[in-house]
Structure formats: structure tokens, C-alpha cells
C-alpha positions as CSV (number, residue, x, y, z in Angstrom):
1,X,132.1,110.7,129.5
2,X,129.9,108.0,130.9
3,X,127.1,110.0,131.4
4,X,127.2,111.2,128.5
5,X,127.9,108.2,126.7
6,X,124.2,106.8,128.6
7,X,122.7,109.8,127.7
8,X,123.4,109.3,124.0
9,X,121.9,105.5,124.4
10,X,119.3,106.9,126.3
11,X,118.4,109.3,123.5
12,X,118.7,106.4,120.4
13,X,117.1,103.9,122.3
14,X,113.9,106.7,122.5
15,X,114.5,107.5,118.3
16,X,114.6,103.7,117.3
17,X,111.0,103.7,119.7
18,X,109.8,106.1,117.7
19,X,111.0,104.9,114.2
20,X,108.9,101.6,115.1
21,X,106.1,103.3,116.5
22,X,105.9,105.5,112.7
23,X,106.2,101.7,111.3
24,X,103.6,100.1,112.4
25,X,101.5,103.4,111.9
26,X,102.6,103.4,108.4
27,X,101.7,99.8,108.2
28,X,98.2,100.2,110.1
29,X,97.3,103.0,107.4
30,X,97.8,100.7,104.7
31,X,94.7,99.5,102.9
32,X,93.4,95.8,102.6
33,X,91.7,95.2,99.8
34,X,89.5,91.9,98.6
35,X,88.5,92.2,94.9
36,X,86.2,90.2,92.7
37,X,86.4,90.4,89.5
38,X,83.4,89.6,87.4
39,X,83.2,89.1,83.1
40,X,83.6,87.0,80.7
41,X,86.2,85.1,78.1
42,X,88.7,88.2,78.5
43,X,88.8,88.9,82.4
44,X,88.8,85.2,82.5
45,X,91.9,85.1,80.4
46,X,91.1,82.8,77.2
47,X,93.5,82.6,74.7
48,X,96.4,82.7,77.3
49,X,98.9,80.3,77.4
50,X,98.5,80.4,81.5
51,X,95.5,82.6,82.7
52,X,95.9,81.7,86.5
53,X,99.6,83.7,85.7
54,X,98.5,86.2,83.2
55,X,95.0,87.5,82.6
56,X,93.5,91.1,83.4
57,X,93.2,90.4,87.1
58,X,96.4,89.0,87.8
59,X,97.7,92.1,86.2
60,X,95.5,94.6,87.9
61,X,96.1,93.1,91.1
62,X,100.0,93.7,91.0
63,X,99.5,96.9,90.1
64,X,97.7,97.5,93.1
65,X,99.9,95.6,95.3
66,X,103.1,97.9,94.1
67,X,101.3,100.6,95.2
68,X,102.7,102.5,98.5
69,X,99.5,103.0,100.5
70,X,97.7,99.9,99.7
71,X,98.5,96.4,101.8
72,X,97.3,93.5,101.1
73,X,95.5,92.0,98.2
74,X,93.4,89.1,97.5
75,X,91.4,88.4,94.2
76,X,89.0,85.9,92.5
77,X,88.6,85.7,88.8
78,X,84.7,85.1,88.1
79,X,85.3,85.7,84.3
80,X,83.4,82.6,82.6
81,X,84.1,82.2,78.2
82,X,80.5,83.3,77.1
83,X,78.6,84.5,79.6
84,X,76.6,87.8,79.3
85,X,74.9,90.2,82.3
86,X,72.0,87.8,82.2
87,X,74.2,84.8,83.1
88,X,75.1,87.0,86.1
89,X,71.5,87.8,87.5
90,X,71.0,86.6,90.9
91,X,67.4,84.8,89.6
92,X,69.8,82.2,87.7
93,X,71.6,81.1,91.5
94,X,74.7,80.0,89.0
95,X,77.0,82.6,88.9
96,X,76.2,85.2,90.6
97,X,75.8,82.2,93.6
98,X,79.7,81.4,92.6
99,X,80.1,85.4,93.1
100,X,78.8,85.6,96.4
101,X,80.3,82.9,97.7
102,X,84.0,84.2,96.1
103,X,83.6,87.5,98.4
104,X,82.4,85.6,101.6
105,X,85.4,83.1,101.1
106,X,88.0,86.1,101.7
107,X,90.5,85.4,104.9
108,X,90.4,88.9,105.8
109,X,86.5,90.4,105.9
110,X,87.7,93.6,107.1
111,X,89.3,94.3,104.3
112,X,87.6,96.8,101.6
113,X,85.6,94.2,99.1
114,X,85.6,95.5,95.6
115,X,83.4,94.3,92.8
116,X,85.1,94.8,89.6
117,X,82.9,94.4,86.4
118,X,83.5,94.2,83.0
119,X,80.6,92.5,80.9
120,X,79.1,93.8,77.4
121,X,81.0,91.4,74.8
122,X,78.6,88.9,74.8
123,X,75.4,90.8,75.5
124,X,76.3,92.8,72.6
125,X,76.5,89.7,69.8
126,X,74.3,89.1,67.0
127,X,73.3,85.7,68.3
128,X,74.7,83.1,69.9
129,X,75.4,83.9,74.1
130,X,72.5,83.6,76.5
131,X,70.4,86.6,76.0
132,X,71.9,88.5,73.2
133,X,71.4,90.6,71.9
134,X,71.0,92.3,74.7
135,X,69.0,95.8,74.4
136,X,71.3,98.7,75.9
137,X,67.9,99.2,78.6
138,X,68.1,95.7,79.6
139,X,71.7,95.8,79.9
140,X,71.5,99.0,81.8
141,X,68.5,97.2,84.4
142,X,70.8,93.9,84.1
143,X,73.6,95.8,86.0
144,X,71.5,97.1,88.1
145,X,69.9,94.0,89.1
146,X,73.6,92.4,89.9
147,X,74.7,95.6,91.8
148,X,71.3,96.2,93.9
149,X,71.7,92.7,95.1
150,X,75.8,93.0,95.6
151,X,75.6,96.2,97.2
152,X,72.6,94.4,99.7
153,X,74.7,91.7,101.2
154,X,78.0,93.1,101.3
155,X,77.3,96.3,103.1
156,X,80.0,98.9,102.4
157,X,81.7,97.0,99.4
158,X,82.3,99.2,96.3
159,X,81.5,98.1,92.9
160,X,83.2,99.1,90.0
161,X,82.3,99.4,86.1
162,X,84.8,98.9,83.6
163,X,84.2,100.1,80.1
164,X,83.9,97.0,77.5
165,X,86.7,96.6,75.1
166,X,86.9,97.0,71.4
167,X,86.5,94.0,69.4
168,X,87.1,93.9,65.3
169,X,83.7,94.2,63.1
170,X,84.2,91.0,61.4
171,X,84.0,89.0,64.6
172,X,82.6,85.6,64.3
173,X,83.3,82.5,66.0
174,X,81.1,80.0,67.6
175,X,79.0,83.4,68.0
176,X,78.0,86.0,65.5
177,X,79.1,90.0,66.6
178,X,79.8,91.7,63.0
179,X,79.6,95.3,63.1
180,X,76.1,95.4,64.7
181,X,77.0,93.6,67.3
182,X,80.3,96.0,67.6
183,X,78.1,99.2,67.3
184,X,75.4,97.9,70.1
185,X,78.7,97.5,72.3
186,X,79.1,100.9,72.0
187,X,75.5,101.6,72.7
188,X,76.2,100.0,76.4
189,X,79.0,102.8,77.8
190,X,76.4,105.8,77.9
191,X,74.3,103.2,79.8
192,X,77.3,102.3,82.4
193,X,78.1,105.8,82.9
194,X,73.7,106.9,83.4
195,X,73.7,103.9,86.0
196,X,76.5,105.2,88.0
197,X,75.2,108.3,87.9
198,X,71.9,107.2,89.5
199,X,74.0,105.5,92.1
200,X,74.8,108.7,93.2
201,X,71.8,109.1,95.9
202,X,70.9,106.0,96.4
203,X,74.3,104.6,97.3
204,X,76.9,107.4,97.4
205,X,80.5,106.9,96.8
206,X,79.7,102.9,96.5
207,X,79.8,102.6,92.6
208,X,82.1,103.8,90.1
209,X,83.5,104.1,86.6
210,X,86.7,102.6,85.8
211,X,88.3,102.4,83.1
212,X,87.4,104.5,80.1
213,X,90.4,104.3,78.1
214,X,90.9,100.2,76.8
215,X,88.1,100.0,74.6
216,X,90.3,103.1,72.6
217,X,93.3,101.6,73.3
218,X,93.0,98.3,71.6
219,X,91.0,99.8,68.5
220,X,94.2,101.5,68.0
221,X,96.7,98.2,69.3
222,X,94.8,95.6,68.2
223,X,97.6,94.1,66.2
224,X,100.1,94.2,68.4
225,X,97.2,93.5,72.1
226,X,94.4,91.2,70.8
227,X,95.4,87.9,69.3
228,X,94.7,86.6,65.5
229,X,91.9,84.2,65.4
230,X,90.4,82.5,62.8
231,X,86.2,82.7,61.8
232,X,83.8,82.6,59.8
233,X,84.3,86.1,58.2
234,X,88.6,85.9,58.5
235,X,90.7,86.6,61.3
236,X,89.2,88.2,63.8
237,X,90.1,90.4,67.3
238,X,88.4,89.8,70.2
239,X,90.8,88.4,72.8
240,X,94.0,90.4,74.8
241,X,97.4,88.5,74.3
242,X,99.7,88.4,76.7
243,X,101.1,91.8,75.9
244,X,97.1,93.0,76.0
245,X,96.3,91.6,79.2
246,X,98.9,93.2,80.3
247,X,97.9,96.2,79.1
248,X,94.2,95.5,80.1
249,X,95.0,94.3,83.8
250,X,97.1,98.0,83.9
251,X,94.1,99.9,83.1
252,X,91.9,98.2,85.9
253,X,94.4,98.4,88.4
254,X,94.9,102.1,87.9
255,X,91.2,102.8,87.9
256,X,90.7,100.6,90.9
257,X,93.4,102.0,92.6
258,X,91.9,105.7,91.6
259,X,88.8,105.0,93.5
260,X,90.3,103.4,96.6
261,X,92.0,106.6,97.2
262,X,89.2,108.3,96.8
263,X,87.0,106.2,99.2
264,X,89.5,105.6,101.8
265,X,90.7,109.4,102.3
């Protein structure tokens, strides 16, 4: 009995080993992940009652922290109210400076550094932001410009290009959009889609397209996702409410979380 009573402990003592030895491997498989996000007005989170709680990033970065086979994750929201690709060009050592120094200030440097960028809102406008309008070949060599240098000084970070949202045809606020400004935003998703294609050689499986399905969604939600605002042609759409960031932050995080899976196999 007593030898086979020490056999037994013997025997769970090896099991409960081996359950924490396929722990910590679980664990150790687990993907870090450092993400900045770069945009304007909506990835900042304007328009929310408390963006440091609730905008797209916030959002996306749950998401990605829920799921099973990524560990941890740290964000910073470069979204400034306004700002256009030209803001971002490294020549203007404002933002992009703010954006470089966001991804160096990361605890963990070993983790995978992802640039997540939604611009085109501003660019696209009538007048009014810095540049606009933007041409869709100048946005196109804008985004290249950014990435080139990102993809330079953080060697084997990813860089991702979400689609621009919808916005009504009547927007105008402190800047004027209308329908041309609405149609040239359209103008911009062929050229995020050629850019990432040309990526291809030059930098393979280092930038991507993310999401593809917002700008749809809030055409079709934008009464119930983008929040009333008064200008200069009526109520206009531009900006997620809560419930839109919600939705918005949703969409990133699934697309980001698409091409870690992909990168990381």
C-alpha cells in the first residue's frame, strides 16, 4: 500500500511538472505587442465625453488583449483634431517627432511594434486643414514618405493602413468637406491599397491593409455611430459616438489582430 501510495505521488508530482512546464510554454508563445496609433480628430477621440476611456484605440486595443494568443498590449494615441498626412511628414519634426518618440518610449522593445494609420479626413476637405486638399498622388507619396521613414528606424515593425471613414456630404465646420471633399475621400482607398501593394518587394509582409469595412459601416449607421453636430450647411456627421468608437476601435482590432496572426505564424 505504501509503495503504491509513493508511486501514485511520484506519478502527480511528475503531471503537475508537466502541467507547468505546458504553462509557461503557452505563456512564452503569447505575443507582445506595442501599437501606435496615428490619425486625426476621430482616432484621437473628439466628441467623447472621455477619450483616454473610450476612443478607437482604447477599443481596438481590448480587443486584442481578449484575444487567446496575444499577451501583452501597450498603445499610444497620436491622433491630433485636424491634422492631415502632411502634418505627419518627417520634414515637419512635429508629429511624426511625437511619433517616433511614442514607439521608442515602449517598456518592452521586444515586443512586435505596430503602426496603425488612419488619415484621409482632413487631407480630403475643401479648405481649411494644412495641405488640403490633398491630391490622391500626393496623399499616396505622403504615406509613403511617413512609412519609408517608420519602416527605416524601427526595423521589423509592421505598419498598418486603415481605410478612412465615411463622413456626411454636407460637412462643414471650422473646415469646409461638402460632397467634393467626401468624393476625393473616396479617391484616397485605391491609393492605400496601390501603396501596399508596392510594399510588397520592397518590404514584404511589413505593411498591410486593415480595415476595409467602417467607411461602409457608418454610411449605413451614421445615425445611430457618428454624433449630430451643428455647421454651416445643417447637422452634420463626421465624428464616432461612443457606440461608434466602439464600433470603430472593433474593426481595427480585428484587422490588427488579422495581420499579427499572419506575421507571427
Amino acid at each position: 500500500m505504501t509503495v503504491n501510495r509513493k508511486a501514485k505521488n511520484r506519478l502527480l508530482s511528475a503531471l503537475l511538472v508537466l502541467l507547468c512546464i505546458n504553462i509557461v510554454q503557452a505563456q512564452s508563445r503569447k505575443q507582445n505587442v506595442n501599437i501606435v496609433f496615428i490619425g486625426n480628430s476621430i482616432t484621437h477621440g473628439s466628441q467623447l465625453s472621455d477619450p483616454v476611456t473610450e476612443a478607437p484605440p482604447v477599443i481596438a486595443s481590448n480587443y486584442l488583449r481578449a484575444q487567446s494568443n496575444i499577451g501583452t498590449v501597450t498603445f499610444s494615441n497620436q491622433g491630433y483634431s485636424g491634422f492631415t498626412t502632411v502634418d505627419f511628414l518627417p520634414s515637419t519634426k512635429t508629429v511624426f517627432k511625437k511619433t517616433e518618440e511614442a514607439a521608442h518610449a515602449f517598456a518592452d522593445q521586444q515586443a512586435l511594434l505596430i503602426f496603425s494609420v488612419k488619415l484621409g479626413t482632413n487631407d480630403s476637405a475643401v479648405q481649411g486643414p494644412n495641405g488640403s486638399p490633398v491630391t490622391p498622388q500626393d496623399y499616396k507619396q505622403n504615406l509613403k514618405t511617413i512609412a519609408d521613414s517608420l519602416l527605416k528606424e524601427f526595423p521589423g515593425s509592421i505598419i498598418i493602413f486603415q481605410h478612412p471613414i465615411w463622413y456626411s456630404p454636407n460637412t462643414y465646420n471650422g473646415s469646409k468637406y461638402l460632397e467634393e471633399g467626401l468624393l476625393r475621400l473616396q479617391s484616397y482607398i485605391p491609393q492605400i491599397d496601390e501603396l501596399v501593394r508596392d510594399y510588397r518587394s520592397s518590404y514584404p509582409n511589413r505593411v498591410f491593409v486593415g480595415d476595409i469595412k467602417a467607411y461602409k459601416y457608418f454610411k449605413n449607421h451614421y445615425l445611430t455611430d457618428l454624433k449630430p453636430e451643428n455647421g454651416h450647411q445643417g447637422v452634420f456627421y463626421l465624428h464616432p459616438n461612443k457606440q461608434g468608437a466602439v464600433a470603430l476601435g472593433t474593426f481595427w482590432g480585428k484587422a490588427i489582430y488579422k495581420v499579427v496572426k499572419k506575421t507571427t505564424k
